[in-house]
Structures are given as C-alpha cells and as structure tokens.
N, CA, C and O atoms as CSV, one atom per row, in Angstrom:
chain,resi,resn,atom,element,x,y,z
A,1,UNK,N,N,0.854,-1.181,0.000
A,1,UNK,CA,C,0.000,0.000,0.000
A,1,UNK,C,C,0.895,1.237,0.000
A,1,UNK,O,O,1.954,1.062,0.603
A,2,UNK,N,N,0.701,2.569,-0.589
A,2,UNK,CA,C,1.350,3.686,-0.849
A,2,UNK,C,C,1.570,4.156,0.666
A,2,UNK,O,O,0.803,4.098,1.627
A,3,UNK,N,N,2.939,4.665,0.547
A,3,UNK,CA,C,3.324,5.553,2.154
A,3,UNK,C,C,2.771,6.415,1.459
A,3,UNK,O,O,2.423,6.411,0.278
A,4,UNK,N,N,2.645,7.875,3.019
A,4,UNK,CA,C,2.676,9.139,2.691
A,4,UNK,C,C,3.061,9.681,4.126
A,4,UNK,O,O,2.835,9.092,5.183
A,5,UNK,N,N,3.656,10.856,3.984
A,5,UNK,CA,C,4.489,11.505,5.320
A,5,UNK,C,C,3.329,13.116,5.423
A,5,UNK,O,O,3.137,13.989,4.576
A,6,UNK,N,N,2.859,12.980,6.591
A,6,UNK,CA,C,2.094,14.043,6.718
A,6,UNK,C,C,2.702,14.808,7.792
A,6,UNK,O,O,2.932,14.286,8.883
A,7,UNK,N,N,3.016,16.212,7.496
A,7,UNK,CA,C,3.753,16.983,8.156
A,7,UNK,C,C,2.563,18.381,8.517
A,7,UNK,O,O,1.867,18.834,7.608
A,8,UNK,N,N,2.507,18.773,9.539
A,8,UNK,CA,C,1.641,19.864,9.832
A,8,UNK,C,C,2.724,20.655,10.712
A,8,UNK,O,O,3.572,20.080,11.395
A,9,UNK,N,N,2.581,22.141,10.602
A,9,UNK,CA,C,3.236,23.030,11.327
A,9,UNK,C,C,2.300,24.207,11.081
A,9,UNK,O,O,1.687,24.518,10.060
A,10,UNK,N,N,2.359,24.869,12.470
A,10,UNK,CA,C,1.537,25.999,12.877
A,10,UNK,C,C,2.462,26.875,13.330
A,10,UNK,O,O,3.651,26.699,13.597
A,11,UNK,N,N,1.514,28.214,13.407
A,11,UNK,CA,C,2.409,29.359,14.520
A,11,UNK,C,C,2.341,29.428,16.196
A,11,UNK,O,O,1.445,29.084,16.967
A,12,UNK,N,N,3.531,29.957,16.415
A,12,UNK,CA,C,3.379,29.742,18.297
A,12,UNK,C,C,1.830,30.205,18.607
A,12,UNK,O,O,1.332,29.510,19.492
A,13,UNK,N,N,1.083,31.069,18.160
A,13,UNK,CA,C,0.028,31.594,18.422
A,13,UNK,C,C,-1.174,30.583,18.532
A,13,UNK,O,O,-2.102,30.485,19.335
A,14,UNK,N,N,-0.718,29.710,17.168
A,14,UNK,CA,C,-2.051,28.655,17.014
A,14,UNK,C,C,-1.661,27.079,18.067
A,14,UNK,O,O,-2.379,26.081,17.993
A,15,UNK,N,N,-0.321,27.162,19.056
A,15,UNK,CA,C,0.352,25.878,19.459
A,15,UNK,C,C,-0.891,25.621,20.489
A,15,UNK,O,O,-1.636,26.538,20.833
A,16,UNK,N,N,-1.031,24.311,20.930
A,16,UNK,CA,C,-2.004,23.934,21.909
A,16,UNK,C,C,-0.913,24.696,23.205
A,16,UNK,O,O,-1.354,25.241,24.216
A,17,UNK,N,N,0.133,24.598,22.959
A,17,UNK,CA,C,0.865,25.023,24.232
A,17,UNK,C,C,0.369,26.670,24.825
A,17,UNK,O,O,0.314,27.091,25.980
A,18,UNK,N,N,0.159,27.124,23.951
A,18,UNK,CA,C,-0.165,28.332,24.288
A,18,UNK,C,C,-1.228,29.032,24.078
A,18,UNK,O,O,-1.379,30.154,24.561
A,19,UNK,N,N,-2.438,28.207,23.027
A,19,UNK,CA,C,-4.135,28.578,22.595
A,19,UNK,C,C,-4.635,27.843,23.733
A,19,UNK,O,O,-4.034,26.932,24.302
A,20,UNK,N,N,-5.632,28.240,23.990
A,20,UNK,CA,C,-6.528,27.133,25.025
A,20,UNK,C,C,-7.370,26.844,24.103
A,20,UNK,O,O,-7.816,25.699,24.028
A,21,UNK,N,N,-7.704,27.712,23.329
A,21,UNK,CA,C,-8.641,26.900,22.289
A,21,UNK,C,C,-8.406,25.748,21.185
A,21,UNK,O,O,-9.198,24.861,20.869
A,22,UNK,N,N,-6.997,26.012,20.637
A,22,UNK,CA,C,-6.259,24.430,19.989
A,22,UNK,C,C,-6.082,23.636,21.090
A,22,UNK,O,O,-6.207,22.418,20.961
A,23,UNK,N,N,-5.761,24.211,22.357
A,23,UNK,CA,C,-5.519,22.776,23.279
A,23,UNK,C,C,-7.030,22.324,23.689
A,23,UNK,O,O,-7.144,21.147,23.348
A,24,UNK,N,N,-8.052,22.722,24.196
A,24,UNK,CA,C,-9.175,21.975,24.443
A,24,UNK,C,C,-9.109,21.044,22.757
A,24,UNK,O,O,-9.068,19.814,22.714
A,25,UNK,N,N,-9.112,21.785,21.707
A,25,UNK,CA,C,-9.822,20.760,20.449
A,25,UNK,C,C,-8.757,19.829,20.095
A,25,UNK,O,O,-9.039,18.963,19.266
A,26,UNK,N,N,-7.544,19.863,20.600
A,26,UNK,CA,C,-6.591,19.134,20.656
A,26,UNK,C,C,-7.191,17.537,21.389
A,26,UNK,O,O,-7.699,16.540,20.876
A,27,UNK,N,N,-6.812,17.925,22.891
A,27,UNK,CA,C,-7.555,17.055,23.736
A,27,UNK,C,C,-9.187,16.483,23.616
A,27,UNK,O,O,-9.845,16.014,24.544
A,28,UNK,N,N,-9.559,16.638,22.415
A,28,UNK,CA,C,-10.664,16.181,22.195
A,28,UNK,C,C,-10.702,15.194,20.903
A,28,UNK,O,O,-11.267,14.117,20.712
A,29,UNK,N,N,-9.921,15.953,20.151
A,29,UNK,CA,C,-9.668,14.925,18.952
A,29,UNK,C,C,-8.627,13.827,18.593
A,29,UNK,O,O,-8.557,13.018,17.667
A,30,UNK,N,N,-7.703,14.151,19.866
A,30,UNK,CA,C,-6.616,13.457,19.719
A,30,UNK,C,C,-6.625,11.946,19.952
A,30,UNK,O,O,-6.016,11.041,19.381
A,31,UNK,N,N,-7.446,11.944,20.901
A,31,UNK,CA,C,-8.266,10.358,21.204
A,31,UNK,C,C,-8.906,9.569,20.239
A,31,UNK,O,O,-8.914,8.340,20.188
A,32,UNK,N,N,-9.703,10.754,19.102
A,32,UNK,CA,C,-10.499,9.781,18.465
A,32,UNK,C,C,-9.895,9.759,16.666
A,32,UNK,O,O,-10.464,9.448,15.619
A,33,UNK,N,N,-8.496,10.249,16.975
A,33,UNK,CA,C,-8.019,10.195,15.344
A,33,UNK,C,C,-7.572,8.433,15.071
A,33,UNK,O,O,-7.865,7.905,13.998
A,34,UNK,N,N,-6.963,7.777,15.994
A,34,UNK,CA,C,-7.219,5.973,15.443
A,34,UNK,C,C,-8.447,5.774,14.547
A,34,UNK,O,O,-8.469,5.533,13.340
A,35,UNK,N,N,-9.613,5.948,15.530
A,35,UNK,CA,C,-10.875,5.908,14.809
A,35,UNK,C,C,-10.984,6.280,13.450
A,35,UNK,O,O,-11.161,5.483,12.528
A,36,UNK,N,N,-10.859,7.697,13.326
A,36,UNK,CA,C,-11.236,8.262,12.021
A,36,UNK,C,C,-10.257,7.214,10.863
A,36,UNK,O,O,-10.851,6.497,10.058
A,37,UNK,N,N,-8.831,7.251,10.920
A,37,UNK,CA,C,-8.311,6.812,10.498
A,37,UNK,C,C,-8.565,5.151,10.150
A,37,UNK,O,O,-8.295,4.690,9.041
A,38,UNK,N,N,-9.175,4.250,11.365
A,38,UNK,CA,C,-9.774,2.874,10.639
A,38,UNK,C,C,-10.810,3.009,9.941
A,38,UNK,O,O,-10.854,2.357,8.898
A,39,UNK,N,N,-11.997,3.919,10.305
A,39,UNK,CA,C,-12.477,4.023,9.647
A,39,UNK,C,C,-12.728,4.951,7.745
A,39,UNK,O,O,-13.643,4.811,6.933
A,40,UNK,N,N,-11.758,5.621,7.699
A,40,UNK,CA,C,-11.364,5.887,6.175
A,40,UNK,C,C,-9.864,5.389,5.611
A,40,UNK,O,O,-9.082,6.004,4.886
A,41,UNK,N,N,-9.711,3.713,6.357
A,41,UNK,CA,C,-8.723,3.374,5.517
A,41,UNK,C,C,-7.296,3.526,5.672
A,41,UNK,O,O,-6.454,2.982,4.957
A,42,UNK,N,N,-7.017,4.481,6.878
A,42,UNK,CA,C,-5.820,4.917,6.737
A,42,UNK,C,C,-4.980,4.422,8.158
A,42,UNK,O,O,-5.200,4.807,9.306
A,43,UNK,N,N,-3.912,3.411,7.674
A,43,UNK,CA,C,-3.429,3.421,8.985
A,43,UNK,C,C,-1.965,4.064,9.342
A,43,UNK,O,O,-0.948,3.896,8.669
A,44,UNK,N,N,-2.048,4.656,10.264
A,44,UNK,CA,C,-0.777,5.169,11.034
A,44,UNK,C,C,0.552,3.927,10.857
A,44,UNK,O,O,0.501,2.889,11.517
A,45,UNK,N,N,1.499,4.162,10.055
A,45,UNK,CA,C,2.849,3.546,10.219
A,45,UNK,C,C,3.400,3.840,11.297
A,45,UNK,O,O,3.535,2.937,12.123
A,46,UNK,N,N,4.017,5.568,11.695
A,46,UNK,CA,C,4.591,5.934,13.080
A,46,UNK,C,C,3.842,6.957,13.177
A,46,UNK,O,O,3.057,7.279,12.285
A,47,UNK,N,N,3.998,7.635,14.339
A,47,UNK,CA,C,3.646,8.731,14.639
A,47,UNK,C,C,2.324,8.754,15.450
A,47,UNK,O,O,2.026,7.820,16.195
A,48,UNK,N,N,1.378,10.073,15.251
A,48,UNK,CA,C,1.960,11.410,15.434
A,48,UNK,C,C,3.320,11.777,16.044
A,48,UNK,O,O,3.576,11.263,17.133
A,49,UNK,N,N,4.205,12.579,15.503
A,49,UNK,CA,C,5.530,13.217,16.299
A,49,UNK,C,C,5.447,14.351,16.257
A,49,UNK,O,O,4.958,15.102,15.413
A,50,UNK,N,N,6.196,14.617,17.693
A,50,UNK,CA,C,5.076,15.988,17.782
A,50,UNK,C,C,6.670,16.947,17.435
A,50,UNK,O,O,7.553,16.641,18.235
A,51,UNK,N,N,6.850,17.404,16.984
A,51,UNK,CA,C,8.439,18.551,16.738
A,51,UNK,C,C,8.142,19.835,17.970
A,51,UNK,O,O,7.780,20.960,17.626
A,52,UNK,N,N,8.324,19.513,19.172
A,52,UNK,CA,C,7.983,20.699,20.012
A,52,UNK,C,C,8.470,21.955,19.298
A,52,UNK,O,O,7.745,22.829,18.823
A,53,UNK,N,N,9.902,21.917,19.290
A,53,UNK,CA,C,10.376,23.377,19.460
A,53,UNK,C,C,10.205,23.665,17.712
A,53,UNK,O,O,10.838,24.655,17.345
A,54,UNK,N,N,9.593,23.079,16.829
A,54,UNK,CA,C,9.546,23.483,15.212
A,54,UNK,C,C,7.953,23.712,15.421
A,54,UNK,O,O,7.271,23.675,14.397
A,55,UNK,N,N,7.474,23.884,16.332
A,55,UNK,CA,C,5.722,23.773,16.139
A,55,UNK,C,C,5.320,23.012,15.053
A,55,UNK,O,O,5.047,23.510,13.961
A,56,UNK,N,N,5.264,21.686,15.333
A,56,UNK,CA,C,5.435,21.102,13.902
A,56,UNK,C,C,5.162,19.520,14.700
A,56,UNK,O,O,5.684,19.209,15.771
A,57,UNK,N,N,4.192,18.609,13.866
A,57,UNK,CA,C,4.416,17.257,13.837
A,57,UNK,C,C,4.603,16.263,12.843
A,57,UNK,O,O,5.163,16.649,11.817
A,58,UNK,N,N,4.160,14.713,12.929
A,58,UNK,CA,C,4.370,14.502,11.509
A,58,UNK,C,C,4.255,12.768,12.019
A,58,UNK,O,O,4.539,12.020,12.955
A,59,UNK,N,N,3.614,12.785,10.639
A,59,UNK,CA,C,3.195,11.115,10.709
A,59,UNK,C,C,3.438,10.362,9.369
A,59,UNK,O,O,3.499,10.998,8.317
A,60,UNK,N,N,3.591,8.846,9.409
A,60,UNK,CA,C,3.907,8.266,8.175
A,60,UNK,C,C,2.483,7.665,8.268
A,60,UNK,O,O,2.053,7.350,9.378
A,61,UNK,N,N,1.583,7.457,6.938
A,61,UNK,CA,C,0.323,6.924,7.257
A,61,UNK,C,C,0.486,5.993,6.015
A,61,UNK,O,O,1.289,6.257,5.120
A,62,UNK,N,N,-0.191,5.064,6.007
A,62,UNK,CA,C,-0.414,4.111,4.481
A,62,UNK,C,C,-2.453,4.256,4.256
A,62,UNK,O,O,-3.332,4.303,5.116
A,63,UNK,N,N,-2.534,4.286,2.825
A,63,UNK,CA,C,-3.517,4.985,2.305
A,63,UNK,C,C,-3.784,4.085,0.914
A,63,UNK,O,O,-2.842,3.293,0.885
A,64,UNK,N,N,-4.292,3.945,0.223
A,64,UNK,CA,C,-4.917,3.528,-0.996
A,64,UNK,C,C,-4.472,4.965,-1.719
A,64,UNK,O,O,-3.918,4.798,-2.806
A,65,UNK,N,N,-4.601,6.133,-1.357
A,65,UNK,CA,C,-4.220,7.099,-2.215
A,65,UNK,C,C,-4.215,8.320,-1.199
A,65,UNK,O,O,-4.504,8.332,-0.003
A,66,UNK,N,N,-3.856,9.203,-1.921
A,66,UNK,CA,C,-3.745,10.627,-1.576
A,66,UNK,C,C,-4.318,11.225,-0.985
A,66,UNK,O,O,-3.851,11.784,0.007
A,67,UNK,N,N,-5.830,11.368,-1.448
A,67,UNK,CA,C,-6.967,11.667,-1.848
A,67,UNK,C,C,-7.132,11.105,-0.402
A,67,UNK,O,O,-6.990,12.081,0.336
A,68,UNK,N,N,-7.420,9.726,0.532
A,68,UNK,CA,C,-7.822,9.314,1.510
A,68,UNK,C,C,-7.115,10.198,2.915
A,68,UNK,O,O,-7.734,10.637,3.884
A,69,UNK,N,N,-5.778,10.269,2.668
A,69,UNK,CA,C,-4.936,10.576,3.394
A,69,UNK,C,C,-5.588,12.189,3.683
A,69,UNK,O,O,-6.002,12.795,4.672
A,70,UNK,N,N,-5.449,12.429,2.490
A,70,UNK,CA,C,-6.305,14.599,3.053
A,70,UNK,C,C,-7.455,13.996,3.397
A,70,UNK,O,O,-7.611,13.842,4.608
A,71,UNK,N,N,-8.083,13.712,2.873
A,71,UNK,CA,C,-9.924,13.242,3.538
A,71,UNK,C,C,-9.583,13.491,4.995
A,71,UNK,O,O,-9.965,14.482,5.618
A,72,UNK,N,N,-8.765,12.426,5.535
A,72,UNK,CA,C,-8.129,12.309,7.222
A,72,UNK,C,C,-8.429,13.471,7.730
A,72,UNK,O,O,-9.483,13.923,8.178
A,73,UNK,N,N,-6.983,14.069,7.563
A,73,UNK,CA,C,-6.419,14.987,7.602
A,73,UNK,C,C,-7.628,16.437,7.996
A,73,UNK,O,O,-7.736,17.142,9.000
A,74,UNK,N,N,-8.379,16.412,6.680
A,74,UNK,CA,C,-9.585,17.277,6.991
A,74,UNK,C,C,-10.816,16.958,7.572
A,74,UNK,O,O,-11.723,17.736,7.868
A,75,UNK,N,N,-10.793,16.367,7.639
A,75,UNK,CA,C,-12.204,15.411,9.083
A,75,UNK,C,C,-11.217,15.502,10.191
A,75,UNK,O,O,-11.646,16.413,10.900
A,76,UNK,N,N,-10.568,15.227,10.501
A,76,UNK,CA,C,-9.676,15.662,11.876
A,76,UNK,C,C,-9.702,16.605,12.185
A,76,UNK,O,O,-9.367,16.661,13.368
A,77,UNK,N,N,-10.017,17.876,11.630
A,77,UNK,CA,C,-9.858,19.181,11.675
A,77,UNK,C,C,-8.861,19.374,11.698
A,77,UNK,O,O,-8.658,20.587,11.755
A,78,UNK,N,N,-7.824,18.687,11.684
A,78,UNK,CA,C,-5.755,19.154,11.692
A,78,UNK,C,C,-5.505,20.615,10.841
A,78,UNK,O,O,-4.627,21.408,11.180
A,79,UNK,N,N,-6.337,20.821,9.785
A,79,UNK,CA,C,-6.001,21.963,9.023
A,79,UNK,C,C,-6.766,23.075,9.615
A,79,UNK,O,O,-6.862,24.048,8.867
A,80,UNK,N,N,-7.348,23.184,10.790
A,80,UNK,CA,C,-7.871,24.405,11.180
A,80,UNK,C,C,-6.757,25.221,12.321
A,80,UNK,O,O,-7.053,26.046,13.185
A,81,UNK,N,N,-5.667,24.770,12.039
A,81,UNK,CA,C,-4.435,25.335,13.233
A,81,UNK,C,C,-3.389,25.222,12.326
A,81,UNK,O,O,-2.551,26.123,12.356
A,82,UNK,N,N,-3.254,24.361,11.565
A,82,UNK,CA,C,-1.908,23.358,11.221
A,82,UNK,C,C,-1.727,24.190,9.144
A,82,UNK,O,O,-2.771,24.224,8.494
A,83,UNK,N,N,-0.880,24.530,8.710
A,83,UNK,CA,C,-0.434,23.882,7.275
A,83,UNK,C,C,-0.016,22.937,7.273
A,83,UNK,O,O,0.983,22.681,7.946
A,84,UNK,N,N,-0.781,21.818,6.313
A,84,UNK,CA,C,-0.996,20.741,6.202
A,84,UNK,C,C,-0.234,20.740,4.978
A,84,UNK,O,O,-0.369,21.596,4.104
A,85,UNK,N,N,0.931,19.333,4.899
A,85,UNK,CA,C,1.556,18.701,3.738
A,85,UNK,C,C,1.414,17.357,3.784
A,85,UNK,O,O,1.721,16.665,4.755
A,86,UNK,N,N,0.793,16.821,2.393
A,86,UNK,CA,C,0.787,15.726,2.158
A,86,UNK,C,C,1.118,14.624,1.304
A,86,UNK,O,O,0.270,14.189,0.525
A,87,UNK,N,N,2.532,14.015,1.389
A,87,UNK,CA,C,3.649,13.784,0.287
A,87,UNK,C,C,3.905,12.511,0.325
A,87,UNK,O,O,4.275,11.938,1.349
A,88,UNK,N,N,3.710,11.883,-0.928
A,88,UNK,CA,C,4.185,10.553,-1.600
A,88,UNK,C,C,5.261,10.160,-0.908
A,88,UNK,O,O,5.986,11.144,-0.763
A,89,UNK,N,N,5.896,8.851,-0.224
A,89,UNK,CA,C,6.889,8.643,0.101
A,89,UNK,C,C,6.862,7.294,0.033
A,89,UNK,O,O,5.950,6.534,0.361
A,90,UNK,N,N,8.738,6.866,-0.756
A,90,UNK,CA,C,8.950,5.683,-1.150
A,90,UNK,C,C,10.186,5.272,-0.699
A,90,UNK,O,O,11.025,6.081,-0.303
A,91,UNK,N,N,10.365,4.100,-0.726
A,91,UNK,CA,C,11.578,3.177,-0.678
A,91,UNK,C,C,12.523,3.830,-1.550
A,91,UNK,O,O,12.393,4.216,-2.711
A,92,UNK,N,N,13.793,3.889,-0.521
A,92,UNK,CA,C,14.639,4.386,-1.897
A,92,UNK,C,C,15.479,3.228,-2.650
A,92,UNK,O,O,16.514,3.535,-3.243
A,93,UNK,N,N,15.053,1.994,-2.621
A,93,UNK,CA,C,15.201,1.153,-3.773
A,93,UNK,C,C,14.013,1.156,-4.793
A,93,UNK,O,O,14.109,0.475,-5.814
A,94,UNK,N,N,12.937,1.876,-4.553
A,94,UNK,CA,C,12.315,1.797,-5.485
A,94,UNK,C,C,12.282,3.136,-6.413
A,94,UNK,O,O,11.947,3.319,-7.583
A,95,UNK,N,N,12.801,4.047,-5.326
A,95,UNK,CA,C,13.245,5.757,-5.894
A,95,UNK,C,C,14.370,5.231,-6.822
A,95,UNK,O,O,14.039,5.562,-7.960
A,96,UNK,N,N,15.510,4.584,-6.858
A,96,UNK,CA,C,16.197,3.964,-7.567
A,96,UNK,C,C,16.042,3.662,-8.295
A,96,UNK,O,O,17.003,3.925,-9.018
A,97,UNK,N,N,15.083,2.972,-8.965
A,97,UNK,CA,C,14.383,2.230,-9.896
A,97,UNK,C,C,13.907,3.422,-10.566
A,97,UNK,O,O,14.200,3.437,-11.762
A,98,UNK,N,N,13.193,4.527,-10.105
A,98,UNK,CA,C,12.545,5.304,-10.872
A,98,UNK,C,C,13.408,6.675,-11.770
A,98,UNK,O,O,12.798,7.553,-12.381
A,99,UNK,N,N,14.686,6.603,-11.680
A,99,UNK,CA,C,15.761,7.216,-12.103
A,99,UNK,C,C,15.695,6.305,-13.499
A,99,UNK,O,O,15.361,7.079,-14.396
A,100,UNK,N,N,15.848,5.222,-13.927
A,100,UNK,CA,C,15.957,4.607,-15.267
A,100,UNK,C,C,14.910,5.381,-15.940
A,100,UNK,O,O,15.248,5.806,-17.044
A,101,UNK,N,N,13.659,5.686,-15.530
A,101,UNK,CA,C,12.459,6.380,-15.975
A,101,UNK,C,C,12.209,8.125,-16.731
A,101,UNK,O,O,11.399,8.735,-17.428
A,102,UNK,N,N,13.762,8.367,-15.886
A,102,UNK,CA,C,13.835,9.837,-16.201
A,102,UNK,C,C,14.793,10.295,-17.036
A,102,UNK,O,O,15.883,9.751,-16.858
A,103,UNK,N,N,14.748,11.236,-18.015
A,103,UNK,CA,C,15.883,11.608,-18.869
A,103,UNK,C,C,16.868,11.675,-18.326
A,103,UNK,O,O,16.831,11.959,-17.129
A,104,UNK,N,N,18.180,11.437,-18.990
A,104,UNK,CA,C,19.195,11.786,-18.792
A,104,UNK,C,C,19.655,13.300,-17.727
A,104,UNK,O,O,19.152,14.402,-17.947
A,105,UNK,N,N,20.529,13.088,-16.763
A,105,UNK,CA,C,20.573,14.271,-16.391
A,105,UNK,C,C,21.329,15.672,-16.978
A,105,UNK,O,O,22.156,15.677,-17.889
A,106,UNK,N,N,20.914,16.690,-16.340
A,106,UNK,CA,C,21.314,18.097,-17.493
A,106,UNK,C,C,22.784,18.071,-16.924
A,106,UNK,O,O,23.296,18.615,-17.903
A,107,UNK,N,N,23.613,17.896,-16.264
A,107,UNK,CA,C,24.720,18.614,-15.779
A,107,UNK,C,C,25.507,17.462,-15.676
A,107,UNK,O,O,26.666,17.540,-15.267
C-alpha cells in the first residue's frame, strides 16, 4: 500500500501550548483520530511526532491514495491550526528504480 508523510506546522500563536482553544480541540480529537483513520482506511505507520520546538508534527500513514490521506487529515480538523503537507513517500530502492524512468541528467 502507498506511504505518505504528513507533516503539519503551525504558529506559536495557534500551538495547543499556548491557545486554550487548539488545546481543548486538541484534547478532544486526539483520542479519536485511530478511529477516524480505521475508519477511512488509513493506517498510522509511526507517529503522530510531535516537533515541540519546530511547532510542527508529523506522521507516516499508508492509504490507498492521496486523496484518503487529506480526507483524514480534513475530518480531523488538523487543518484548522496546522499547514498541512501531504507527500508521496517511497523506498529508496524503489526511488532507484525510478531514475531509469527519467531523462538523462542536465549537468
């Protein structure tokens, strides 16, 4: 099944450490993101990690596609605090493989 590395980072302003309002909706959703996630398919490889001092976390999730992975992502509400990135990630023997695929290099 396709990895994908989901990285969210906010401003000190929006951190649960210091909103009471991201931290109550924090502590409310944080419990039930397994859930969301069995139920649309998506399971957690590692993570959440939380990057304290980058205001920043980040998870490896496996997905059927892309498309499932933001679904998550935005039913979680993660994007109402967070810029949300959500990026293809592969084996680099298979990143290897995908170099035969690409032109020649310029330099």
């Amino acid at each position: 099944m396709p990895q994908y590395v989901i990285r969210l980072t906010h401003t000190s302003d929006q951190c649960p450490g210091s909103n009471s309002k991201v931290r109550d909706r924090m502590l409310k959703t944080a419990p039930e993101l397994p859930r969301l996630a069995q139920k649309l398919g998506v399971k957690i490889v590692a993570g959440p990690l939380v990057l304290s001092t980058e205001h920043a976390s980040l998870a490896i999730a496996e997905a059927a596609s892309i498309e499932t992975v933001e679904d998550f992502v935005l039913q979680a509400g993660l994007t109402q605090w967070n810029t949300v990135q959500v990026c293809t990630a592969k084996p680099l023997e298979e990143s290897m493989k995908d170099l035969e695929k690409t032109p020649p290099p310029i330099y």
